[in-house]
C-alpha positions, 0 to 999 in steps of 0.5 A: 215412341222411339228412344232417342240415341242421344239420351240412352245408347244402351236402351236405343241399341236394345230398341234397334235390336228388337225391330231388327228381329221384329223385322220392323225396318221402317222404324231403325235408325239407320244414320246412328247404326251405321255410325255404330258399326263403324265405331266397332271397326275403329274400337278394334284399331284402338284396341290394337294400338293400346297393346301394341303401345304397351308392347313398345314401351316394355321393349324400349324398356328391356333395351335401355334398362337392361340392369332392371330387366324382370320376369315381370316385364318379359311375361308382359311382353308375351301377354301382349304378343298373345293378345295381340296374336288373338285379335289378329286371329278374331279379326283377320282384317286388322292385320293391315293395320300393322303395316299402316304407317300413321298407325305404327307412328301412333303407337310408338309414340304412345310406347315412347312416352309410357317407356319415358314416365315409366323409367324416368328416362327422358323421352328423347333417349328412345329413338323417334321412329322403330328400329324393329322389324313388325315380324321381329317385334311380334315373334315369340321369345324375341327381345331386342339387344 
């Protein structure tokens, strides 16, 4: 009897698993692996945006804070230069996600309002579209003035 994708995915993905290996096609669930595979794709895109979201925020911060500017914050935004920088590198075809538009207005938002709760400043202070360049925002060492 086949586990139902439903009740347990982790024990319906060790199933799809073994009949993969047994070379047992007939019995897959092709519908929900499909859907799987592209799930992985769209993880990946998150991911992507949840560290560029945070790479906007930290500097929005050191923009418009500048009397609070930290180690903390500047070791912050290499961080994420650096995964970001990885995940590019693990996953070449995430690179034209950076220049997606709908994408880059996702994550600037998402940065806008983390800069906001996080400073105290009222979200419409920030600009409501980046003024960066990508190329700027993702070179080592560079921070806005």
């Amino acid at each position: 009897m086949a586990i139902a994708y439903e009740k347990d995915i982790i024990a319906w993905a060790n199933e799809q698993a073994s009949f993969i290996r047994a070379k047992r096609f007939d019995l897959l669930d092709l519908e929900n692996i499909a859907e799987e595979i592209e799930d992985v794709g769209k993880s990946e895109q998150r991911e992507l945006e949840s560290r560029m979201a945070v790479l906007f925020s930290h500097l929005l911060k050191w923009q418009f804070q500048p009397e609070r500017r930290s180690r903390s914050w500047q070791d912050t935004i290499a961080d994420q230069r650096n995964m970001i920088e990885r995940r590019l590198r693990k996953t070449p075809s995430l690179k034209s996600t950076l220049s997606d538009v709908d994408w880059q207005a996702d994550a600037w938002q998402d940065g806008r309002s983390e800069a906001s709760k996080e400073t105290g400043l009222d979200r419409s202070v920030f600009p409501q579209s980046c003024p960066w360049l990508m190329v700027d925002i993702l070179q080592e060492g560079w921070l806005p003035k």
